[in-house]
SERO-992256 format. One record per residue (C-alpha): residue number from 1; x, y, z. Coordinates in pm, 1 decimal, padded with zeros to 6 digits. Each point is the difference from the previous one (the first is absolute). Example, Ala and Ser with C-alpha at 12.3 -4.5 7.8 and 13.67 -1.06 7.14 Angstrom:
<r k="1" xx="01230.0" yy="-00450.0" zz="00780.0"/>
<r k="2" xx="00137.0" yy="00344.0" zz="-00066.0"/>
This chain:
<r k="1" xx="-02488.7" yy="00586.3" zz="-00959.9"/>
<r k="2" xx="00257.8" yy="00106.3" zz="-00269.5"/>
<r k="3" xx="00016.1" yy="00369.5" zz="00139.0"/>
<r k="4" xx="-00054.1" yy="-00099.0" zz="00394.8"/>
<r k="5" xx="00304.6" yy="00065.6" zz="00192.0"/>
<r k="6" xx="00114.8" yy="-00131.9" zz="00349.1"/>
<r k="7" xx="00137.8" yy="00290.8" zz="00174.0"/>
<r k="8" xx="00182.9" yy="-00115.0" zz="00312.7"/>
<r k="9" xx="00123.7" yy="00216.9" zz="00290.9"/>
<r k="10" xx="00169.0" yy="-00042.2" zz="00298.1"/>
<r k="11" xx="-00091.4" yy="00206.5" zz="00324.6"/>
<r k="12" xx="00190.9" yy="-00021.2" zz="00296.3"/>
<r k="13" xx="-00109.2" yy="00276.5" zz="00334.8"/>
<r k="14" xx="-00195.1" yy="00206.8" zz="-00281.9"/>
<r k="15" xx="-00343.4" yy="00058.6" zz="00240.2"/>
<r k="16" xx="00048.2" yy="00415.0" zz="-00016.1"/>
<r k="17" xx="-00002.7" yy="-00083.7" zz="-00415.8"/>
<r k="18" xx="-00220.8" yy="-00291.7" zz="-00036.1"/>
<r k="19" xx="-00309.8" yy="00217.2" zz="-00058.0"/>
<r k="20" xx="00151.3" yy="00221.2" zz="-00270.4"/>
<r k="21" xx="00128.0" yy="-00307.7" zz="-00141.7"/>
<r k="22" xx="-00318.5" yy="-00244.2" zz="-00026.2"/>
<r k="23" xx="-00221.3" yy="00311.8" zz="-00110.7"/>
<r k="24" xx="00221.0" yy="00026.3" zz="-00268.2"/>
<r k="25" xx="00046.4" yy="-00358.7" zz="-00100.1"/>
<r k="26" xx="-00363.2" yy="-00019.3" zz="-00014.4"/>
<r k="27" xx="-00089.6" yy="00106.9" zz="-00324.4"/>
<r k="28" xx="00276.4" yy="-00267.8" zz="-00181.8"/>
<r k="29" xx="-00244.9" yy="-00259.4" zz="00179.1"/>
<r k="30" xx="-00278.5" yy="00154.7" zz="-00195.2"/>
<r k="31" xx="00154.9" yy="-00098.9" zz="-00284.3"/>
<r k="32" xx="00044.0" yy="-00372.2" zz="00078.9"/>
<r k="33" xx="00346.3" yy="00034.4" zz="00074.0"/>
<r k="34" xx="00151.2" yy="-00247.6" zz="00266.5"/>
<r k="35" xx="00126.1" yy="00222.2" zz="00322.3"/>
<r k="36" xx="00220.9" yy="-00219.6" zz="00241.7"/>
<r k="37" xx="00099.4" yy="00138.6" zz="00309.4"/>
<r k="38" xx="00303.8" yy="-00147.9" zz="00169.3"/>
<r k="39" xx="00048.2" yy="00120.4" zz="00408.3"/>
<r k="40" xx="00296.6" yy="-00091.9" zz="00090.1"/>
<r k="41" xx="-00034.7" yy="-00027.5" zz="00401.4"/>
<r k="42" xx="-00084.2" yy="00336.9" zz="00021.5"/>
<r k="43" xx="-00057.4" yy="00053.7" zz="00391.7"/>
<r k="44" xx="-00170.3" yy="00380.2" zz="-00000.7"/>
<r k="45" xx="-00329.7" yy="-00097.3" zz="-00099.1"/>
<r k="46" xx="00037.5" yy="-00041.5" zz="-00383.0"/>
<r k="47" xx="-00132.3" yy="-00344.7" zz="-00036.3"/>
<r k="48" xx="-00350.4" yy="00094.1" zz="00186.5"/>
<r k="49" xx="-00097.5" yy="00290.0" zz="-00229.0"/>
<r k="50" xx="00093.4" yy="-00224.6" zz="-00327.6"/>
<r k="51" xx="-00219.6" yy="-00312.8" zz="00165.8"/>
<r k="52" xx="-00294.0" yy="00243.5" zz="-00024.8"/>
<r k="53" xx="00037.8" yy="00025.1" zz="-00382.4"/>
<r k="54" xx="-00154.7" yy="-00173.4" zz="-00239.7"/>
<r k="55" xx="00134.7" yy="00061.9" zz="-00312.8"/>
<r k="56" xx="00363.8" yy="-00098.7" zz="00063.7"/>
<r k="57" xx="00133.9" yy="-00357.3" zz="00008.8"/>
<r k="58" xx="00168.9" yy="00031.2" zz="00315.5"/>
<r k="59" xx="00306.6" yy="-00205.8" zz="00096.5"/>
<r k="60" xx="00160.9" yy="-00014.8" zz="00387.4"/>
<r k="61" xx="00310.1" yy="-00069.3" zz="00146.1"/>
<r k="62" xx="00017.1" yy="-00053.4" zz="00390.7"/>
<r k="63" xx="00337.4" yy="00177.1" zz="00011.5"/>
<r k="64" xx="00211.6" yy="00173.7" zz="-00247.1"/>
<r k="65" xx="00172.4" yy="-00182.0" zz="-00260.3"/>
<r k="66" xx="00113.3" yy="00246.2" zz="-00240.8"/>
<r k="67" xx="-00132.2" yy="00195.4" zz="-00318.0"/>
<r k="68" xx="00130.2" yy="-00291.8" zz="-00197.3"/>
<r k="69" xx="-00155.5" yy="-00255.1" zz="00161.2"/>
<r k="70" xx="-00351.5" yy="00199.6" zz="-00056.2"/>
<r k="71" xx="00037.7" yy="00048.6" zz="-00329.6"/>
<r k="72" xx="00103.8" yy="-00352.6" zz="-00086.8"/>
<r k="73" xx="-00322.2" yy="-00079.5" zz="00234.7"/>
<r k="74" xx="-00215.8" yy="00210.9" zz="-00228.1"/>
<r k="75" xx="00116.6" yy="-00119.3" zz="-00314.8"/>
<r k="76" xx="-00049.7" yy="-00350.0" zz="00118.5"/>
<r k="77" xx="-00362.2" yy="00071.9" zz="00073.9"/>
<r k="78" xx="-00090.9" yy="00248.0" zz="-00308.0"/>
<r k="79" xx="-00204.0" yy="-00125.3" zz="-00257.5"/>
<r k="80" xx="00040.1" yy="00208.4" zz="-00271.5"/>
<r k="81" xx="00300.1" yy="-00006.1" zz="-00283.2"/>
<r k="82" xx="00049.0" yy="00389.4" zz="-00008.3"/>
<r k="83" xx="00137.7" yy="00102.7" zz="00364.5"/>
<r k="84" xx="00076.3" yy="00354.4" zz="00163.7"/>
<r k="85" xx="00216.9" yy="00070.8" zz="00303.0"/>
<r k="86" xx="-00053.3" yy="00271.3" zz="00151.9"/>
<r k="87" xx="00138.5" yy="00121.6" zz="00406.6"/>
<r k="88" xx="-00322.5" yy="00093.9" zz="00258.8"/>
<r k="89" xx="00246.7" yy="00287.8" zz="00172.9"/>
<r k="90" xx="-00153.9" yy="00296.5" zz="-00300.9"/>
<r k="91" xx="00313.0" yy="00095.3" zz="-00054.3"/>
<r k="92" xx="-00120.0" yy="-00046.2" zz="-00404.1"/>
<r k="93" xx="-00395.3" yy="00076.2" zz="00005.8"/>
<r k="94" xx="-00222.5" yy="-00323.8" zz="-00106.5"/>
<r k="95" xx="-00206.6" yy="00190.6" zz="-00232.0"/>
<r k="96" xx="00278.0" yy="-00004.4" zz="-00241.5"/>
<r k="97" xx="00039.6" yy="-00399.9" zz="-00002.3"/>
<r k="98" xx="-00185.8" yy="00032.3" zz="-00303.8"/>
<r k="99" xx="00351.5" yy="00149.8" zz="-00187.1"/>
<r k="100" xx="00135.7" yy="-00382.7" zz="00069.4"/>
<r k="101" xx="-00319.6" yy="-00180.6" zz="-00151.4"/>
<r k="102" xx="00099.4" yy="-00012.4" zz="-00366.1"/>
<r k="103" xx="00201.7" yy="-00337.5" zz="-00058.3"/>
<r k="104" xx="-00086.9" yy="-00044.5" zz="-00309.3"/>
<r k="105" xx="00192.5" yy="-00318.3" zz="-00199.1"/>
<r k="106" xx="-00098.7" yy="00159.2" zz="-00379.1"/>
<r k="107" xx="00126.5" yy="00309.8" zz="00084.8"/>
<r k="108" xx="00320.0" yy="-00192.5" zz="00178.6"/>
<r k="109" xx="-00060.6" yy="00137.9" zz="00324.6"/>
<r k="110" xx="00081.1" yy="-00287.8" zz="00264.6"/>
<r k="111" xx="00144.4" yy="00192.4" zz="00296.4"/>
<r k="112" xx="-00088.6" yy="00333.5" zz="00111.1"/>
<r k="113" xx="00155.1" yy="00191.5" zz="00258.3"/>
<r k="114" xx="-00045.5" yy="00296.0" zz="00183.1"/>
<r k="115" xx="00259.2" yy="00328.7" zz="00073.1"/>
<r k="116" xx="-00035.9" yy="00190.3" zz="00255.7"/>
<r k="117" xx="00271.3" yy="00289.2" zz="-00095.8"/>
<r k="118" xx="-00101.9" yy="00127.5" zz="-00316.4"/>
<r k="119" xx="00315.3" yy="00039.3" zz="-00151.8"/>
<r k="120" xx="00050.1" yy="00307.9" zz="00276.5"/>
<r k="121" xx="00363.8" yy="00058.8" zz="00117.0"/>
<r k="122" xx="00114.3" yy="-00195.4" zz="00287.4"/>
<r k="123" xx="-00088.0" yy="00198.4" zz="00317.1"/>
<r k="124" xx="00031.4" yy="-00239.6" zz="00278.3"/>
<r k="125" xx="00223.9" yy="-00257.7" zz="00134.3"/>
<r k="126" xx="-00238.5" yy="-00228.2" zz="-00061.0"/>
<r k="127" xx="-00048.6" yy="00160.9" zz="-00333.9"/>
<r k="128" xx="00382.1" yy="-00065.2" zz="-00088.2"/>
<r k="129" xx="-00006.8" yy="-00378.7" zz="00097.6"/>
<r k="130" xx="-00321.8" yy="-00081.8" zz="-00203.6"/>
<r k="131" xx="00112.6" yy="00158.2" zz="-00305.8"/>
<r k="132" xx="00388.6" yy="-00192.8" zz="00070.3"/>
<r k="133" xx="-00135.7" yy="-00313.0" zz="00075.2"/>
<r k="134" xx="-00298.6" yy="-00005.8" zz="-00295.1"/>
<r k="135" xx="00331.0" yy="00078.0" zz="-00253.9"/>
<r k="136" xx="00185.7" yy="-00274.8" zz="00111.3"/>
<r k="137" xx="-00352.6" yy="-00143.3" zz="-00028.0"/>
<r k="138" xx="00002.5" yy="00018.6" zz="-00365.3"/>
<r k="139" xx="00363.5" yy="-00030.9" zz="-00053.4"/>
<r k="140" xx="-00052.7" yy="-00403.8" zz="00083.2"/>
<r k="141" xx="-00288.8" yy="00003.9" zz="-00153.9"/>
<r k="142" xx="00050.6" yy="00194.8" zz="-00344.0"/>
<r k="143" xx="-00405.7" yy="00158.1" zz="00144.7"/>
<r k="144" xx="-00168.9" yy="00324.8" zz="-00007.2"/>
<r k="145" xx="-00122.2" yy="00031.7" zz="00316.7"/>
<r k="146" xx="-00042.7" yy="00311.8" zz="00171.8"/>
<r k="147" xx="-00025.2" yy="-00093.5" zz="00358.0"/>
<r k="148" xx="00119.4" yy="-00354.0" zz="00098.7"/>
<r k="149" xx="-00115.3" yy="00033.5" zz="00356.1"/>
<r k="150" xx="-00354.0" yy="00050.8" zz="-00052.5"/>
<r k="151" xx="-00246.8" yy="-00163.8" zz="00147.9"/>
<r k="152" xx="-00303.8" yy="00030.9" zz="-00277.3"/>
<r k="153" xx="00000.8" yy="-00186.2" zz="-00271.9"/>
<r k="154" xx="-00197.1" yy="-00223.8" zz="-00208.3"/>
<r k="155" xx="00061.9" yy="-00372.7" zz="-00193.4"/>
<r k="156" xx="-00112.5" yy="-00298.5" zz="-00120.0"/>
<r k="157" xx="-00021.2" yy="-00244.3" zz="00283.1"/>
<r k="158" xx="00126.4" yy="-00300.3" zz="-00252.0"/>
<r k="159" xx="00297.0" yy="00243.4" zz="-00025.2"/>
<r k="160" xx="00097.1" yy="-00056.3" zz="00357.1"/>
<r k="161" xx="00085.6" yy="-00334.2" zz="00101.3"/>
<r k="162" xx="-00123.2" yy="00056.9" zz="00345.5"/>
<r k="163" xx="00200.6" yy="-00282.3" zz="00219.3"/>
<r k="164" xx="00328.0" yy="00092.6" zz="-00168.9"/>
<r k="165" xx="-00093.2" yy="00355.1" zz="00184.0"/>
<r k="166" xx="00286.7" yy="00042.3" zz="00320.9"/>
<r k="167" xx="-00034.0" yy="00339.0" zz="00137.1"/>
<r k="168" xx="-00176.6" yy="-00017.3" zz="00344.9"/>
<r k="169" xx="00061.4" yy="00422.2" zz="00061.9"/>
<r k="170" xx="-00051.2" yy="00328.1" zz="-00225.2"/>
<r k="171" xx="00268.9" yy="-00180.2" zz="-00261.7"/>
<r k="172" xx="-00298.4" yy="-00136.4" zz="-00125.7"/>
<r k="173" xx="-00064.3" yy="00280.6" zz="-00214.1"/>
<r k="174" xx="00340.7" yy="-00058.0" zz="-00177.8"/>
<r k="175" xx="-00015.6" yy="-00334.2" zz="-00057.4"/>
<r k="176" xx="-00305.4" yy="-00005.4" zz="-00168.1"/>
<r k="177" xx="00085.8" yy="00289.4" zz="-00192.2"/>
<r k="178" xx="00335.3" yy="-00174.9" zz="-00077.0"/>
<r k="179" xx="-00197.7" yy="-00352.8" zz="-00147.1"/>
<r k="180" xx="-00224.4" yy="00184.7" zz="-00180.9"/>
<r k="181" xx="00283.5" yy="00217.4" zz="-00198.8"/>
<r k="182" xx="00220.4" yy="-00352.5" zz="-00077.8"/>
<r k="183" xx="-00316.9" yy="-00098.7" zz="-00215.1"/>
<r k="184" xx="-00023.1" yy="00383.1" zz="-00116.8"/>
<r k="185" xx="00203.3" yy="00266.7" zz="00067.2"/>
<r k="186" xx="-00221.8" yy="00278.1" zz="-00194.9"/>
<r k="187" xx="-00231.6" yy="00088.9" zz="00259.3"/>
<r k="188" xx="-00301.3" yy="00208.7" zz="00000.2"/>
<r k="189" xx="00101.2" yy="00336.4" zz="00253.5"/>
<r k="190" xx="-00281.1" yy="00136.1" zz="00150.7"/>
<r k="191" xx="00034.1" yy="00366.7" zz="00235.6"/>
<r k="192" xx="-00239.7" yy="-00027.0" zz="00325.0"/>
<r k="193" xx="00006.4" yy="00301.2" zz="00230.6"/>
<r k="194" xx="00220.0" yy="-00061.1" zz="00290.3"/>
<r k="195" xx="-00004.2" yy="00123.6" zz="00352.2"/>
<r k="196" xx="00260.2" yy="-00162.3" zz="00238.5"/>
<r k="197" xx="-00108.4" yy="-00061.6" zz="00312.7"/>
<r k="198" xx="00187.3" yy="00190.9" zz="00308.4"/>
């Protein structure tokens, strides 16, 4: 159980994606690592195609209650210490959750989080904010980090106290990201390919 992760991810109206997304979560559950599946209310079909499999711990919501709420929901439910979170819209390709899975407490890696820029210049609005936002990021926090928006990442669950956790929407992401660089602000930067959505 040592090197089992619980990689939790929240899926809201993700049916045209679900398909790419399980056949690629698959082989992690070959491994004997815990896959939890959080649909947030989707209404588009999601939920039925993620019923039919087998491997995933699968978590519902009637209606939508936010990307925080399913991730608190997942952690609440995972079993294992090591956890992943990862987004179901491919915008970063599952295959390369396997980048996040090295916590490792000898070599003092507790938090590990993923950037999606590569240290390319700013080319995009969106671009511009990330990069403004993740310095002021690590101007509170004296941190490292790359990309303080990002959604993947991986922790210990003891790490997290889980019903201190506020964020109901996407500012999830941050305040995790923010608790886990109070207890250690040299994080372990990890580059995933990126490809934004239109």
């Amino acid at each position: 159980m040592k090197n089992l992760y619980s990689i939790i991810i929240p899926v809201f109206n993700e049916k045209l994606k679900i398909d790419i997304l399980l056949k690629n979560l698959e082989d992690y559950s070959c491994y004997g690592h815990e896959i939890l599946v959080v649909d947030d209310g989707s209404t588009d079909g999601s939920k039925d195609i993620l019923l039919g499999c087998s491997f995933i711990k699968l978590i519902t919501y009637k209606s939508n209650k936010g990307k925080g709420n399913a991730i608190i929901k997942g952690l609440q439910a995972s079993k294992n210490e090591k956890i992943v979170i990862f987004d179901g819209d491919l915008e970063l390709n599952p295959t390369e959750i396997r980048k996040l899975m090295i916590l490792d407490t000898d070599k003092k890696i507790r938090f590990v989080i993923a950037n999606r820029f590569n240290d390319h210049y700013a080319t995009s609005i969106w671009d511009i904010g990330n990069k403004f936002l993740t310095a002021i990021f690590n101007l509170i926090h004296r941190s490292n980090v790359k990309d303080a928006l990002c959604c993947a990442k991986s922790f210990y669950k003891p790490d997290i106290q889980i019903d201190t956790l506020k964020a109901k929407k996407f500012d999830i992401d941050v305040e995790i990201t923010s608790k886990l660089a109070k207890l250690d602000p040299n994080i372990k930067n990890v580059n995933l390919k990126y490809e934004r959505r239109t």
